[in-house]
C-alpha positions as CSV (number, residue, x, y, z in Angstrom):
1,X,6.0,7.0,15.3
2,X,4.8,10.3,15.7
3,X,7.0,11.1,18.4
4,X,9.7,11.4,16.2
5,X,8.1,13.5,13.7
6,X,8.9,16.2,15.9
7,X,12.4,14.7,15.0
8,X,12.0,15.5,11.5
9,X,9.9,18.9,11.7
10,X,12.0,20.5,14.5
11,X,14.5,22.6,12.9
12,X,17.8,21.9,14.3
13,X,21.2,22.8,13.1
14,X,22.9,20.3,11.3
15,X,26.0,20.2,13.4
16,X,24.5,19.7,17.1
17,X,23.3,16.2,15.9
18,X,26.2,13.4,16.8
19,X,26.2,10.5,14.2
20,X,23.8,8.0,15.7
21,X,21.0,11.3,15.7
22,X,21.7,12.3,11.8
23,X,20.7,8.2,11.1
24,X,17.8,8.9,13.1
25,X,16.7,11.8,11.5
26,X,17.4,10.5,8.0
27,X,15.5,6.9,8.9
28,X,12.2,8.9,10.6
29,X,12.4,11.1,7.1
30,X,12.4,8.5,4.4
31,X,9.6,6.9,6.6
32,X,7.6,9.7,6.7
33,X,7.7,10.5,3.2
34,X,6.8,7.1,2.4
35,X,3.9,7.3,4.7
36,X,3.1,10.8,2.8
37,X,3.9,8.8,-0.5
38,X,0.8,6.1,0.4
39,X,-1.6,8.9,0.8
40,X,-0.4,10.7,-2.2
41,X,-0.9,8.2,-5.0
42,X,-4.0,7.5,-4.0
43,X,-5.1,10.8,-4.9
44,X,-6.5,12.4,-8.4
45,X,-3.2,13.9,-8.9
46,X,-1.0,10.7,-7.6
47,X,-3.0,8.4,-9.6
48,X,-2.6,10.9,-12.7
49,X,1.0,10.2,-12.4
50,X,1.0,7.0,-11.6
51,X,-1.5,5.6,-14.9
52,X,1.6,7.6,-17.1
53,X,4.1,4.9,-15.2
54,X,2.0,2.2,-15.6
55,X,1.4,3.3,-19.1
56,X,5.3,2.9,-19.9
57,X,6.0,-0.1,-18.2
58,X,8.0,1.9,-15.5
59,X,7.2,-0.7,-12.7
60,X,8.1,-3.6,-15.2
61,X,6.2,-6.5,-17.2
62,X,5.0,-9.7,-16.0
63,X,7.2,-12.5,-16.3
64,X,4.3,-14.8,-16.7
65,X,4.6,-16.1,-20.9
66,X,0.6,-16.1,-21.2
67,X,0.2,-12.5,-19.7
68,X,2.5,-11.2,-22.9
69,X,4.6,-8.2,-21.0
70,X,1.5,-6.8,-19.1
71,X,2.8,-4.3,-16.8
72,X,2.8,-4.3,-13.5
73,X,1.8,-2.2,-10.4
74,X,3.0,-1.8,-7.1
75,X,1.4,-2.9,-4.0
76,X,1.6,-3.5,-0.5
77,X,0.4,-6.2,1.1
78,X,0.2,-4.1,4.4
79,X,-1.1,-0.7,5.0
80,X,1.0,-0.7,8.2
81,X,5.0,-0.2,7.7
82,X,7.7,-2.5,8.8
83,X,5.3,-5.5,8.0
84,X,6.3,-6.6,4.0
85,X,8.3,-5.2,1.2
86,X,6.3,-4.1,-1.9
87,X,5.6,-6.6,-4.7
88,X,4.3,-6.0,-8.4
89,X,1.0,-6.7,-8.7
90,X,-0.2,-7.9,-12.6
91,X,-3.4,-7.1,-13.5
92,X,-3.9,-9.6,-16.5
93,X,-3.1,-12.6,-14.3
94,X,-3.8,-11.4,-10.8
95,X,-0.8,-12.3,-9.3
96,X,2.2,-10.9,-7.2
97,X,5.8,-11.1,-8.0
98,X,8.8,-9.8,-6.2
99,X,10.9,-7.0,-7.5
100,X,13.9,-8.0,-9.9
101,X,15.7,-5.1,-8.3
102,X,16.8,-5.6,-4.3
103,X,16.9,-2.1,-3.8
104,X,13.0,-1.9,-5.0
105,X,12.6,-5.2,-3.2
106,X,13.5,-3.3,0.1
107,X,10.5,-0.8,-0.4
108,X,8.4,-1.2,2.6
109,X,4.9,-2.0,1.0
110,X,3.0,0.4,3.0
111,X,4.9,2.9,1.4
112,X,2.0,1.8,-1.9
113,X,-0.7,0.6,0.6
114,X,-2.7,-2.7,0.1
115,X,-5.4,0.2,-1.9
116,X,-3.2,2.0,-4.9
117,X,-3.1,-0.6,-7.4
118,X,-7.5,-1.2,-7.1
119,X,-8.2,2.7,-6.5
120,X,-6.2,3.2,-10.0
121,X,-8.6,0.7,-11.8
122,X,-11.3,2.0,-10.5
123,X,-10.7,5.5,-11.6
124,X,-9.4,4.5,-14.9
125,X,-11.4,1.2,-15.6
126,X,-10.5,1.5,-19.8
127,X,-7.1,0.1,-18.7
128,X,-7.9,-3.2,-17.1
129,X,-6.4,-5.3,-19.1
130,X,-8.5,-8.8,-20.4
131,X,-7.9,-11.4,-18.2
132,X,-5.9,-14.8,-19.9
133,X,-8.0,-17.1,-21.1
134,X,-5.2,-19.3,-22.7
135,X,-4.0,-22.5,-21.1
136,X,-1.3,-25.1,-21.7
137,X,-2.6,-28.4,-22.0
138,X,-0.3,-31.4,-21.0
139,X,0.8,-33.6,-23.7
140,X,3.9,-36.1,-24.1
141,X,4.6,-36.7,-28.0
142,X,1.2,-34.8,-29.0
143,X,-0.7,-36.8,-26.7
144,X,-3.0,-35.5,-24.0
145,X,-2.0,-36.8,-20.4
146,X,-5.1,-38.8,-19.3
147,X,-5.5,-37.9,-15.7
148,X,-5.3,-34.4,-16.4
149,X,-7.8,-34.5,-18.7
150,X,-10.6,-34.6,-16.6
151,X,-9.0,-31.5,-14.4
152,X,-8.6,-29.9,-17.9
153,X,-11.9,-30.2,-18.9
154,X,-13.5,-29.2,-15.5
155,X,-11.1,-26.1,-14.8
156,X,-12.1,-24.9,-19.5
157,X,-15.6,-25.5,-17.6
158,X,-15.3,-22.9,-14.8
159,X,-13.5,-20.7,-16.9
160,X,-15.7,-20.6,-19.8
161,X,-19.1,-19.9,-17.1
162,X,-16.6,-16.9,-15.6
163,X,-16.0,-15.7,-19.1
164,X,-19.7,-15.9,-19.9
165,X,-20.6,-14.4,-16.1
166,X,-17.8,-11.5,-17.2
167,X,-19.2,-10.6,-20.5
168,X,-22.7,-10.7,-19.3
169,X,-22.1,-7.9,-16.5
170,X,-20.0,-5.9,-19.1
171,X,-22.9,-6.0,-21.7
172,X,-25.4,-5.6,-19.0
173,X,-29.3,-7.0,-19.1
């Protein structure tokens, strides 16, 4: 990779690079910046910028019905490029989703980093969202569906001890 940084930095003159060099200089570029990119929104300044995005919705709303539009963040699942595109990461439900969009589905993920989307909540912790405590509960014709009602009642279980475990770190001793 950093072989052909030099590539990028070396100033040449446009018109002693053949076709096949140009796509080669262009490709080593856009990775570089996105490399650049990952280091920069991780910083005060980057992170700045990026709570404003995330503010507006810029990196779109989760499609999840319970999570209510929560917007989303990007995130790589790999710090190291060429390995997976970026998904949107939703805060409210904790869950990944692809991009809507191929060309922001082609984003290499590294281009984020597997850190942004964590560093920005724990710089700005007033805007992690409250996590869903809703659930659907099976019914035909009004009717709870018996086997699940055991599963129901054990998974309100765990949730309601995580909510209490939650509320008693927030509130402190």
């Amino acid at each position: 990779m950093y072989a052909r940084a030099d590539i990028v930095l070396a100033p040449t003159a446009d018109e002693d690079l053949n076709d096949e060099q140009r796509e080669e200089l262009e490709s080593s570029a856009r990775h570089l910046y996105g490399l650049i990119h990952a280091r920069y929104v991780i910083t005060s300044r980057g992170l700045s910028k990026m709570i404003e995005k995330y503010k507006k919705g810029d990196f779109g709303r989760c499609p999840r019905v319970l999570c209510y539009g929560q917007s989303l963040l990007p995130l790589g699942l790999s710090d190291i490029a060429y390995q997976k595109a970026v998904k949107l990461y939703c805060p409210r439900c904790e869950d990944l989703y692809s991009p809507k969009s191929s060309r922001h589905g082609s984003i290499d993920g590294a281009y984020f980093g597997s850190t942004f989307a964590h560093m920005l909540f724990m710089v700005y912790p007033g805007m992690i969202p409250s996590k869903s405590v809703e659930r659907i509960r099976p019914r035909i014709f009004g009717f709870q569906v018996h086997e699940h009602a055991k599963l129901l009642r054990w998974q309100e279980k765990i949730r309601d001890q995580c909510v209490r475990k939650d509320s008693k770190v927030v509130k402190g001793p």
